[in-house]
C-alpha positions in Angstrom: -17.5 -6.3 -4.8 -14.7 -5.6 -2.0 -15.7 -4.0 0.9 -14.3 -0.4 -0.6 -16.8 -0.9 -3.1 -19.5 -1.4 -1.1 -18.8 1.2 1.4 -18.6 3.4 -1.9 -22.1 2.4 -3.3 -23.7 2.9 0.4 -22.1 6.2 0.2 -23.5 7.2 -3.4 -26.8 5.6 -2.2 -26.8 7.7 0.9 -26.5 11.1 -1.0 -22.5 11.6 0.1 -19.7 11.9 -2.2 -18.6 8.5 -2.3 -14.8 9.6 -3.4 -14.4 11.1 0.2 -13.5 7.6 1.4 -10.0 7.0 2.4 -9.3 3.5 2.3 -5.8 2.8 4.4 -4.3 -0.4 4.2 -1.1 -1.9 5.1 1.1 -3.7 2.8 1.3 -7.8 3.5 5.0 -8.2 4.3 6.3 -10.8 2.3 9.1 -12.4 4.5 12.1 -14.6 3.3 13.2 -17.7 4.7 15.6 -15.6 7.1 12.3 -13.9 8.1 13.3 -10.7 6.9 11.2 -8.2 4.8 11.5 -9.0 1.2 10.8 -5.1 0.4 10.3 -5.8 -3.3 8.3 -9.0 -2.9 6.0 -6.8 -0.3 5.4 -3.9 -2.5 4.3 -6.2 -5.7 0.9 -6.2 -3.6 0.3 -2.4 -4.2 -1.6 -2.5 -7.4 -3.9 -5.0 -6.1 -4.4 -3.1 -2.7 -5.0 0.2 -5.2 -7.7 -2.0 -7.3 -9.0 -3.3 -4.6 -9.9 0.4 -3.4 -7.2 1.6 -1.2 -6.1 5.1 -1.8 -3.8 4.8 1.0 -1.0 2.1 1.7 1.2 1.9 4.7 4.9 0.9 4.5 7.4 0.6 7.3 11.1 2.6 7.1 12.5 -0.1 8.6 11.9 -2.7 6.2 13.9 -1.1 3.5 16.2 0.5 6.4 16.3 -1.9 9.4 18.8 0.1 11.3 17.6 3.5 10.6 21.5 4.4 9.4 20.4 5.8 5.9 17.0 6.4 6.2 16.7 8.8 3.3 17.9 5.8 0.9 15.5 3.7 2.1 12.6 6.0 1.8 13.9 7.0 -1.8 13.7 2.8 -2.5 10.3 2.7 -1.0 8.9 5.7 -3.3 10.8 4.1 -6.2 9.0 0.3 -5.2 5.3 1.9 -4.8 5.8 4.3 -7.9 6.8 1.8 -9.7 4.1 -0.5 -9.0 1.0 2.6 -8.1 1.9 3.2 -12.3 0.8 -1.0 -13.1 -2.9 -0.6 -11.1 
């Protein structure tokens, strides 16, 4: 059982509502060999994070727009990445 599960079941067991846990949890950045953010690579890990119990997962701006120049596009790619892979959990 992961650790959201067993906070869950001490919840239930304790008379609470065990679906008031928030679970936040970054995403692992996945780096390339230049050491920079593999976006895509990074946000494959969101259906396990979701399985695993989180109902919240952090992402940085910066690693799908490093300079901050277009940060609207790299927002937009983010929500399209964690969409995409919130949909597979």
């Amino acid at each position: 059982r992961t650790g959201a599960a067993t906070l869950r079941w001490a919840m239930a067991e304790a008379g609470r509502d065990p679906g008031d846990l928030m679970v936040r949890v970054p995403a692992p950045v996945v780096r390339t060999d230049a050491g920079a953010v593999d976006v895509e690579a990074t946000m494959a890990a969101v259906p396990d994070l979701l399985k695993d119990g989180a109902t919240e997962v952090r992402a940085d701006i910066r690693w799908a727009c490093p300079d901050l120049a277009d940060t609207a596009a790299g927002f937009a790619h983010l929500v399209e990445l964690f969409a995409g892979h919130a949909g597979t959990a």
